[in-house]
Structure formats: structure tokens, C-alpha cells
N, C-alpha and C positions, 0 to 999 in steps of 0.2 A: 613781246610775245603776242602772238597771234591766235585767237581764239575760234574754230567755225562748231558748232553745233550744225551736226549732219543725221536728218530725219531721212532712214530707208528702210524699204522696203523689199523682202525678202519670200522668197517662196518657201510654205509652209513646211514644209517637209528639211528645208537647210536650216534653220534660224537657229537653233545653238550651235554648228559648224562653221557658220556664216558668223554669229557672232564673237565665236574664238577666232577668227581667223584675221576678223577686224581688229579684236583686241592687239592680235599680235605687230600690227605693220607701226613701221616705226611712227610716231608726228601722233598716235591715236591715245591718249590718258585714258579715255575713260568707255565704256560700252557697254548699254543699257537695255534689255529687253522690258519690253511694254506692254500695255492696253491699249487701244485706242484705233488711231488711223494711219499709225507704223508702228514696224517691227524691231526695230531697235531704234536708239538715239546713240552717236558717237559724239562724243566731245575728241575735236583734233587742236593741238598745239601745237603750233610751229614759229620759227623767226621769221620768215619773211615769207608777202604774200606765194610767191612764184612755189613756195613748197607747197600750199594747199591743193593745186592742180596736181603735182607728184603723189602725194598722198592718198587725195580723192580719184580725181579720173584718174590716174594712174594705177592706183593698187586698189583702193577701197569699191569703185564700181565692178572692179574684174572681178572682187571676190563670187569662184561660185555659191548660187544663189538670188545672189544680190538684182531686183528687178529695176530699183529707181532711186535715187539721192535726192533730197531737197538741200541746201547746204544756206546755212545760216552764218553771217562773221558777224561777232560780236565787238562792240564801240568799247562795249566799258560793263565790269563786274560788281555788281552791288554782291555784299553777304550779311548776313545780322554780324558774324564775328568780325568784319572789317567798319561796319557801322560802330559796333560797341566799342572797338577799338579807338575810332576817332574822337567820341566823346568823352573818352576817358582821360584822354590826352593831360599830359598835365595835373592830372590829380592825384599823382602817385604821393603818395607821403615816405 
């Protein structure tokens, strides 16, 4: 699986239309409005690179509103519950 964290930015007036709209395209988990220096943050998931591009420039940049993507791919996922998990390993009684 394929991970991209996608930081966009939206005009002010779309950003909860804009943000349903991302939620809805298929490869999208997850969509996040914010503070900061964007408007949403999308977590996209897909099998293979070539879908990122279907996903993002494809449907998530058309979305109306939508002014600018930054798009992030992620190597490798740290979480406390996959840590906790490793240590544990083995101690089950």
C-alpha cells in the first residue's frame, strides 16, 4: 500500500464542499480540515504508484475550489500502537 499525504489549499468560501467532495473520491481514507498554512490535509491510499496521479491530478486537484496540492509519499509508518505492539512481542503469557 501506498501512502501520500496531500496538503491543499482551498478557497475560503469551498473548504467544507471541497472537503466532502475529496473525502468521497475513491484511493482518499482520510480528510482533515485545519489551522495553519493549508486547508485540508488528505491522507490517500492506493496499490500502485500510477494511481496517485488518477487520484490527485486526476480528481482531487479538479475538485471545485481546490487552488494548490502539495503531495507528500510516505517511506514507512511509525504509531505508539505498532511500537507497543513490537515490544510486546513475546510476552504473552
Amino acid at each position: 500500500m501506498i501512502t501520500a499525504i496531500v496538503l491543499i489549499h482551498v478557497a475560503a468560501d469551498r473548504i467544507p464542499e471541497a472537503a466532502q467532495a475529496i473525502a468521497d473520491l475513491d484511493g482518499v481514507s482520510e480528510v482533515y480540515s485545519c489551522a495553519g498554512d493549508v486547508d485540508l490535509i488528505a491522507v490517500v491510499k492506493v496499490a500502485e504508484h500510477e494511481q496517485l496521479a488518477d487520484v490527485i491530478a486526476g480528481h482531487l486537484s479538479k475538485v471545485e475550489g481546490v487552488r494548490r496540492t502539495d503531495t507528500h509519499i510516505a517511506f514507512r509508518s511509525y504509531s505508539r500502537i505498532d511500537t507497543e505492539a513490537a515490544f510486546s512481542i513475546g510476552l504473552e503469557s
